[in-house]
C-alpha positions in Angstrom: 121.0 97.5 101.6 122.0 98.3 105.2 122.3 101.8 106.4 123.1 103.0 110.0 123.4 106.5 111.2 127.0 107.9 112.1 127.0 109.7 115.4 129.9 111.2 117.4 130.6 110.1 120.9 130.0 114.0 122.1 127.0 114.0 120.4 123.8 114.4 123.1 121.5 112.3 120.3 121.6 109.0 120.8 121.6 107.7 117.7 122.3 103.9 118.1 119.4 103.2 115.8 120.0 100.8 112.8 117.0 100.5 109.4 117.3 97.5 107.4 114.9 98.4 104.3 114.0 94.8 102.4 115.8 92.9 99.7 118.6 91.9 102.4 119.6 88.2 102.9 118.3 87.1 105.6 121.8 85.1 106.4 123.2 88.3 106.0 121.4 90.2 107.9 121.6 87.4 111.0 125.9 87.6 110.7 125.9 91.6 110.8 123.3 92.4 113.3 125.1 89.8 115.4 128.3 91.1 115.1 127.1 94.5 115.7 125.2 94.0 119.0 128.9 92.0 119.9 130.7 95.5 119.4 128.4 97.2 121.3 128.5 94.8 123.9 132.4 95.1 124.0 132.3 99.0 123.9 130.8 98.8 126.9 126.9 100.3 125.8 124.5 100.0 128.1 121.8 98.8 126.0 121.4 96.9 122.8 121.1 98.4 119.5 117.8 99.5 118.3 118.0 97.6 115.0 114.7 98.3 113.0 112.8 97.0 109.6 110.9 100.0 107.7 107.6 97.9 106.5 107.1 99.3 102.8 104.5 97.8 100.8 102.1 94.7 101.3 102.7 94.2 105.2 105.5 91.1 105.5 106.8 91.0 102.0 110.7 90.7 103.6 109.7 87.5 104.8 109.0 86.4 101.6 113.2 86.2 101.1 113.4 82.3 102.2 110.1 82.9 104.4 106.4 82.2 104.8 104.4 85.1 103.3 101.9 86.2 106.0 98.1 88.1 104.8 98.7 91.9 104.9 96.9 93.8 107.5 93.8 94.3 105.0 93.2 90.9 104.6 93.5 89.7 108.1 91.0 92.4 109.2 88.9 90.3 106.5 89.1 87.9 108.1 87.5 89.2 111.6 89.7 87.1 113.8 91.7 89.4 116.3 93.3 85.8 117.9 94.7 84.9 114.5 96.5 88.4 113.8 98.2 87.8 116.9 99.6 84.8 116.1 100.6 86.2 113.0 102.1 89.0 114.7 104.5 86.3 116.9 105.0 84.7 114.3 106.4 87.4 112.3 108.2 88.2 115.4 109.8 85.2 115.6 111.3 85.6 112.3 112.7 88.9 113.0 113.9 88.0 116.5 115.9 85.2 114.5 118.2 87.4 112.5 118.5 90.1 115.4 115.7 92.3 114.2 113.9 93.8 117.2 111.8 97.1 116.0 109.7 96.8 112.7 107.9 100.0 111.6 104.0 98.4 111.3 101.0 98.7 111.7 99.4 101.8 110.0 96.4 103.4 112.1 95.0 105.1 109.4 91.5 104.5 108.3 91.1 103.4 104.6 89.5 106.3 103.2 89.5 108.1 100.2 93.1 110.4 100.8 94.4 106.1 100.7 96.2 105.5 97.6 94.8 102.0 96.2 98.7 100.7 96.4 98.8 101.0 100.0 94.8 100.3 100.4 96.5 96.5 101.8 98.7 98.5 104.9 95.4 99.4 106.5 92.9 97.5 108.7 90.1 98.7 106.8 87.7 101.3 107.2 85.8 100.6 110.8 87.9 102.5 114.0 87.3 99.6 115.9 88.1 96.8 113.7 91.6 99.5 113.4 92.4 99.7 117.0 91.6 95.7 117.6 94.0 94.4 114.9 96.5 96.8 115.5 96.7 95.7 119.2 96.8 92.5 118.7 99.2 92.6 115.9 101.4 94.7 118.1 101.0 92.3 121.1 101.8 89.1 119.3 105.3 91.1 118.0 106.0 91.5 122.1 106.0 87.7 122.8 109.0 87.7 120.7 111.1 90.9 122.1 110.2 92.7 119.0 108.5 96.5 119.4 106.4 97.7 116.7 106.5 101.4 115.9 102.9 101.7 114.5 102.4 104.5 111.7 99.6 107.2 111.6 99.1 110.6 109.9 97.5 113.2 111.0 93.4 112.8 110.2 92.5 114.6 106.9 90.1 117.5 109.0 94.0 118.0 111.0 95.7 118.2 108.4 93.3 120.6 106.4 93.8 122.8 109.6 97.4 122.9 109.0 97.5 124.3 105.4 94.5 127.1 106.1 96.1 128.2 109.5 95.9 131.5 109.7 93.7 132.4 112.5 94.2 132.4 116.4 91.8 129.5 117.4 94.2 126.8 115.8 94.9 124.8 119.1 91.4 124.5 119.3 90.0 123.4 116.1 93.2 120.6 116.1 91.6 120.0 119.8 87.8 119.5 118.3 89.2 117.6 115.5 91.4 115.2 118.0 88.0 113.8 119.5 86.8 112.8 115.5 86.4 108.7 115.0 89.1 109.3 112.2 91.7 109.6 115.4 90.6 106.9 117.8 93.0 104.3 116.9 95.5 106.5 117.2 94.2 107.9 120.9 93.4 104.1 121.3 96.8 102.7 121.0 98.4 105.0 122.4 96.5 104.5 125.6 97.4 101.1 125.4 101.2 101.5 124.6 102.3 104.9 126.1 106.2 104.4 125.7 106.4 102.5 122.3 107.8 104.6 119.6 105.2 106.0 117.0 106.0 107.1 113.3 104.0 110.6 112.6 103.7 111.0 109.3 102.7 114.5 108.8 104.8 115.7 105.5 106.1 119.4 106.2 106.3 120.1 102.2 102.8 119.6 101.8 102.5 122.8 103.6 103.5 126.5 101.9 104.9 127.4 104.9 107.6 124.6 106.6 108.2 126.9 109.5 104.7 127.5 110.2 104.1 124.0 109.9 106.8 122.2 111.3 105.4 124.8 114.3 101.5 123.1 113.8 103.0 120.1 114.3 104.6 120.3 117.3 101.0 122.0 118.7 99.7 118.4 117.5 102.4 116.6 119.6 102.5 118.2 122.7 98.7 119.3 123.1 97.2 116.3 121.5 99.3 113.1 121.8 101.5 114.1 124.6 99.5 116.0 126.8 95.7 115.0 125.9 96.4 111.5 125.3 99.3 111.0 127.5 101.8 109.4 124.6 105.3 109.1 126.4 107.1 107.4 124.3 109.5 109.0 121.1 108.3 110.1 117.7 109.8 109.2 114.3 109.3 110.8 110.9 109.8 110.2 107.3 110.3 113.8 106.2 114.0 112.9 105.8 112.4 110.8 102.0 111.3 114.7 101.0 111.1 114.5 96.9 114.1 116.8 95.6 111.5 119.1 94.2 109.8 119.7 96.9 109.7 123.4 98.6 111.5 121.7 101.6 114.6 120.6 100.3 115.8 117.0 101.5 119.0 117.9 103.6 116.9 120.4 105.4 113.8 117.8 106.5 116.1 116.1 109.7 116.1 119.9 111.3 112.8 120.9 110.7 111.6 117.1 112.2 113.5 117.8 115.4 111.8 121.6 115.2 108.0 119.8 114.6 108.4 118.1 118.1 109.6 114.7 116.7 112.1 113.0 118.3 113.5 110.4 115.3 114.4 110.5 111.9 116.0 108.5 109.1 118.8 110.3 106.9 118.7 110.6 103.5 119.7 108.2 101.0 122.2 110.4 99.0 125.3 110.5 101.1 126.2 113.9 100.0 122.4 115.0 101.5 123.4 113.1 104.5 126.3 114.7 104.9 124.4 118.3 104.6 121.7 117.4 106.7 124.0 116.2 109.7 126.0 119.9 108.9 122.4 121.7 108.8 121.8 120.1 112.8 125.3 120.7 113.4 124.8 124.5 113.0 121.3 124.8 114.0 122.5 123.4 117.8 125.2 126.1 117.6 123.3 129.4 117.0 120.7 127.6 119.5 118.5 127.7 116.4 117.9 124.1 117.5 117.5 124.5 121.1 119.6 122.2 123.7 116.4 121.1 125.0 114.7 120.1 122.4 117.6 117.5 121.7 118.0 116.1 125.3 114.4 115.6 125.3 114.4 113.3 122.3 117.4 111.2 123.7 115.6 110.8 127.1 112.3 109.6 125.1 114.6 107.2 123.1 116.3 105.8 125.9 113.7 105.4 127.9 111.6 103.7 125.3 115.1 101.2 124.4 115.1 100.4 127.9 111.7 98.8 127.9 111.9 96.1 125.6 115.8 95.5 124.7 118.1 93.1 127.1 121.6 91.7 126.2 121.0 88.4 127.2 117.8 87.9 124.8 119.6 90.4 121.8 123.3 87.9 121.9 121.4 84.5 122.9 118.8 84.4 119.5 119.8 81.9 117.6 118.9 81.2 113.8 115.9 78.7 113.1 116.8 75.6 111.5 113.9 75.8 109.5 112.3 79.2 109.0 109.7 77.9 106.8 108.0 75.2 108.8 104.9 73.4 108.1 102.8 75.4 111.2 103.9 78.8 109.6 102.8 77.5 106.3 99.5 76.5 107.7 98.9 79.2 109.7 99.4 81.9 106.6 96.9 79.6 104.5 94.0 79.3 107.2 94.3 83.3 107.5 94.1 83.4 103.9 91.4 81.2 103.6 89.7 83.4 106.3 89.7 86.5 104.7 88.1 85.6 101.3 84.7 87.5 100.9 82.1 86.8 98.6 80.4 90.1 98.0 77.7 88.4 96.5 75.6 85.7 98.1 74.8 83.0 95.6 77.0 79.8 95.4 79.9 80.4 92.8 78.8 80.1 89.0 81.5 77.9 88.4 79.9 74.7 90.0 78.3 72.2 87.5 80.2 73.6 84.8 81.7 71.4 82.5 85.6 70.4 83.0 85.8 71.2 79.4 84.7 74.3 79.3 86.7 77.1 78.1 87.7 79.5 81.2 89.1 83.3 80.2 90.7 84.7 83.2 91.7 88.3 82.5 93.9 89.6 84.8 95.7 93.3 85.2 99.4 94.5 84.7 100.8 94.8 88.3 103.9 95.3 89.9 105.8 91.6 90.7 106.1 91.3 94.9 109.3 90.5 94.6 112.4 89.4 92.0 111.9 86.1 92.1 108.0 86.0 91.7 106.3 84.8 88.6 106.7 87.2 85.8 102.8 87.5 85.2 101.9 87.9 89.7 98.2 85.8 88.3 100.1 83.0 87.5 99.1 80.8 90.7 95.8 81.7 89.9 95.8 80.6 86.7 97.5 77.5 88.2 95.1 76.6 90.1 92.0 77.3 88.2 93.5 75.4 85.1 93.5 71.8 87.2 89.7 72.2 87.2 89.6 73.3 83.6 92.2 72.6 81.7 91.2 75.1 78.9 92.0 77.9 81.4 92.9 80.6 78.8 95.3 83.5 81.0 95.0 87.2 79.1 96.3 90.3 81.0 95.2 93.8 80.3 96.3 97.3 80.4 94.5 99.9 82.2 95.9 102.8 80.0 95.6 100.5 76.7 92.4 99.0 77.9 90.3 96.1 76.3 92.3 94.7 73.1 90.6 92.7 70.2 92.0 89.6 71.6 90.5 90.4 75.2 87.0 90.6 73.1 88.0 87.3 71.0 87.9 85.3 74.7 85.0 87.4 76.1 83.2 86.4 73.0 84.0 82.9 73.2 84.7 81.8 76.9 82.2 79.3 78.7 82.9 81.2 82.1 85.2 84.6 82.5 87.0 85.5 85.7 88.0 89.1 85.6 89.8 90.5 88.0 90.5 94.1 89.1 93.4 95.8 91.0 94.3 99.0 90.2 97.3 100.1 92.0 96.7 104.2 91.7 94.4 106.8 92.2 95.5 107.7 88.5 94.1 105.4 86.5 90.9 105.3 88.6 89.1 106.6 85.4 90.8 104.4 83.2 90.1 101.6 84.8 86.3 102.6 84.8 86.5 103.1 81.3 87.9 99.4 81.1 84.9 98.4 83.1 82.2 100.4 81.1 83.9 98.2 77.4 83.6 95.0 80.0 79.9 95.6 80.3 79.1 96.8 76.9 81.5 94.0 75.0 79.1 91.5 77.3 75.8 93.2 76.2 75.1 90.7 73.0 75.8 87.8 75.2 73.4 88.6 78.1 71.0 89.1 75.6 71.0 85.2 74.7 68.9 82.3 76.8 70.2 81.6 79.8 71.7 78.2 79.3 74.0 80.2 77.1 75.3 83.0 79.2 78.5 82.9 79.9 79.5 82.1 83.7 80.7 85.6 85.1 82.8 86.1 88.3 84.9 89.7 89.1 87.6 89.2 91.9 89.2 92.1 93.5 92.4 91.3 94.1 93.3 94.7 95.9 92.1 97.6 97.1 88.1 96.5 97.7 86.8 100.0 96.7 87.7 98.6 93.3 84.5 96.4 93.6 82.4 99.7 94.3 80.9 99.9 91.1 78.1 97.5 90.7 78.8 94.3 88.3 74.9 93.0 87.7 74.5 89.5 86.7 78.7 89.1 88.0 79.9 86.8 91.0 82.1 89.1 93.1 85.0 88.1 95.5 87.4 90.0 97.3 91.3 88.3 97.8 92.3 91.8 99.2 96.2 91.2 97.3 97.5 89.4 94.9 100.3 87.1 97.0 100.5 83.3 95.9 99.0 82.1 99.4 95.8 84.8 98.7 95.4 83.9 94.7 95.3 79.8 95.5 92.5 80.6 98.5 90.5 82.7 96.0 90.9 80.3 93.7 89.3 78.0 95.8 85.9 80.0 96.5 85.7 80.4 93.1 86.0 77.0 91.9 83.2 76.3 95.3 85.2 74.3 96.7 85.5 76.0 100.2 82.9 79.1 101.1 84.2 82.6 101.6 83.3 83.4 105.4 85.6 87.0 105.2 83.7 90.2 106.1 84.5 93.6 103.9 86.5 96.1 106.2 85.2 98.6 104.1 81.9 100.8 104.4 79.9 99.6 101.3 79.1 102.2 98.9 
């Protein structure tokens, strides 16, 4: 789906900024972004069209639509090579740059910590500030090699954000001050030192707050004192509050104003058109009582024009051509040595799986997950399965339920099974307890069959296949490995460490527990 922002030729915003959210054809994409930059170019704009890809999800699954899949930023971080997130980051920019994509809405900046849903654990660098600002700078670099500006995402850090809802007293610039100098906001600080004019999605929510005036008010004392004037950020803000859940206390058509109101300079419209329609009406009105002030508004366009100027020329925007083959055999290698790369072995003995008979039954028990994308395997474990099951071709595949939990036919295998892979990735902070109640009938359903001689214990490997706080919980007497996400290029590399046939030499980006 494309959508672009209407704006009127009076209008003092300069709105020329296009989202493409995923599930486009990439053809498609490459004929209307090209056609659009031409009708620019004829109307006679002086720059190029800011044409833009909101990142949702695992980091690069768009270029999974006819393209190589790349490791998300959790797993490159894993793998502890700030050189090969670079290329990664050209690479991907290379892709984009073919179908006249030039501003992609990546990397986040948060640390993974506990306010990190388990879904989006894989957007995150990991846990460590530094290991943060490193990737993200070289991630962001590598996109520049190909014209392509990334907009990096951060939220306020969780003490910041407490301040906000509690605010009542007078020394508010100050605490947000002592909380600005916390190691939870140094990639943020870091990056923007480093990038002063790029654009920056801020990601503070106004209707998490019981007072949107009051915060939308807060905010802008984060942007001006903190980033703008503390850190020296130059460059234009962009917010998400226009996606404001319809029951929210801020109502949807109303988030565009109160963005402009925090301090922030960008904002994508509503999805409804009728909310669209009301929110363009709300700013509308808002600039006429002066509830919106004049200055406000020319300050964002400056910040936006000034940031388009940097990085967007007509001859590189009308002279990109499509590649001939946007799968080629260097992307593909260069996704599976990152891959390979970030595997970790949380424990340190060789895997279990080596001298075991080729005729042994395996039970790999995998969880329900979303699929990546339409076209993927109905079961996302498949390749896994794949893979293992050309070692051992009694590879038996049974998927669980973490609200259903452990089923007599997940105890028939467990029972039975010469060696058991199980593998956890639990996608919200939800069914934390029901997963831990599918782990605590694991252990107690293996309790008879630890009991026996060794030389009859079953050979027992957990791989986290997510979020790597799943593995937190300690699996005595298990193999662990971390994959970090469940794409096809990260299940066949796992599948490798656990079959020994290549050693896991990725590093946890995440405190241990």
């Amino acid at each position: 789906m494309l959508r672009c922002a209407r704006s009127e030729e009076t209008s003092p915003v300069d709105r020329k900024i296009m989202l493409i959210w995923e599930g486009v054809d990439l053809t498609r994409i490459a004929d209307v972004t090209r056609q659009l930059q031409q009708f620019a170019r004829e109307a006679h704009h002086d720059q190029p069209i800011t044409i833009g890809l909101r990142e949702k999800g695992a980091l690069y699954d768009f270029l999974g639509l006819g393209q190589t899949h790349y490791p998300s930023p959790l797993s490159l971080a894993a793998g502890h090579s700030t050189a090969s997130t670079f290329q990664i980051g050209s690479a991907i920019g290379k892709a984009l740059a073919s179908v006249g994509v030039n501003w992609i809405f990546t990397p986040t900046l948060d640390l993974l910590s506990d306010v990190i849903e388990p879904l989006n654990a894989s957007q995150t660098f990991g846990s460590n500030a530094t290991t943060v600002t490193d990737h993200a700078t070289a991630l962001i670099d590598g996109l520049a090699t190909e014209g392509v500006s990334a907009c990096p995402n951060a939220h306020p850090p969780g003490a910041v954000l407490e301040i906000f809802r509690t605010q009542e007293n007078t020394d508010f610039a100050d605490d947000v001050n002592q909380q600005s100098e916390t190691l939870e906001f140094s990639p943020i600080a870091s990056v923007i030192a480093r990038y002063r004019r790029n654009s920056m999605q801020f990601g503070a929510a106004i209707h998490d707050f019981p007072n949107p005036e009051q915060s939308a008010q807060s905010i802008r004392t984060v942007c001006e004192m903190v980033l703008r004037n503390k850190c020296g950020y130059m460059g234009p803000t962009v917010s998400s509050l226009a996606e404001t859940p319809e029951d929210a206390s801020v109502c949807a058509k109303h988030a565009p104003l109160l963005t402009i109101l925090s301090g922030l300079d960008m904002f994508r419209l509503p999805k409804d058109p009728d909310v669209r329609d009301a929110s363009i009406s709300i700013l509308k009105a808002a600039m006429a009582s002066n509830t919106l002030p004049a200055s406000y508004v020319s300050a964002a366009s400056d910040r936006v024009t000034a940031f388009k100027a940097q990085f967007l020329d007509w001859q590189r925007v009308l002279h990109r051509q499509l590649p001939e083959q946007p799968q080629g055999a260097a992307q593909i290698a260069l996704a599976q040595r990152t891959y390979r790369a970030s595997m970790t072995a949380i424990s340190p003995a060789p895997s279990p799986l080596l001298g075991l008979a080729s005729d042994s039954m395996l039970a790999m028990i995998t969880p329900h997950v979303h699929r990546r994308h339409p076209d993927s395997p109905s079961d996302p474990f498949e390749p896994l399965g794949q893979a293992l099951s050309r070692s051992f071709p009694r590879t038996r595949h049974v998927s669980y339920n973490l609200q259903e939990g452990l089923t007599e036919t997940h105890l028939l295998f467990l029972e039975r099974a010469a060696a058991i892979v199980f593998v956890l990735c639990n996608q919200s902070s939800a069914f934390i307890e029901h997963q831990d109640e599918v782990i605590g009938a694991l252990h107690q359903a293996m309790r008879a069959r630890n009991a026996m001689p060794v030389e009859q214990r079953p050979r027992k490997i957990v791989l986290g296949a997510g979020d790597p706080r799943d593995l937190r919980d300690a699996f005595e007497g298990w193999w662990a490995v971390c994959c970090y996400e469940y794409s096809r290029g990260a299940l066949e590399a796992a599948a490798e460490v656990l079959l020994g046939q290549r050693q896991a030499t990725g590093r946890l980006p995440v405190a241990a527990s």
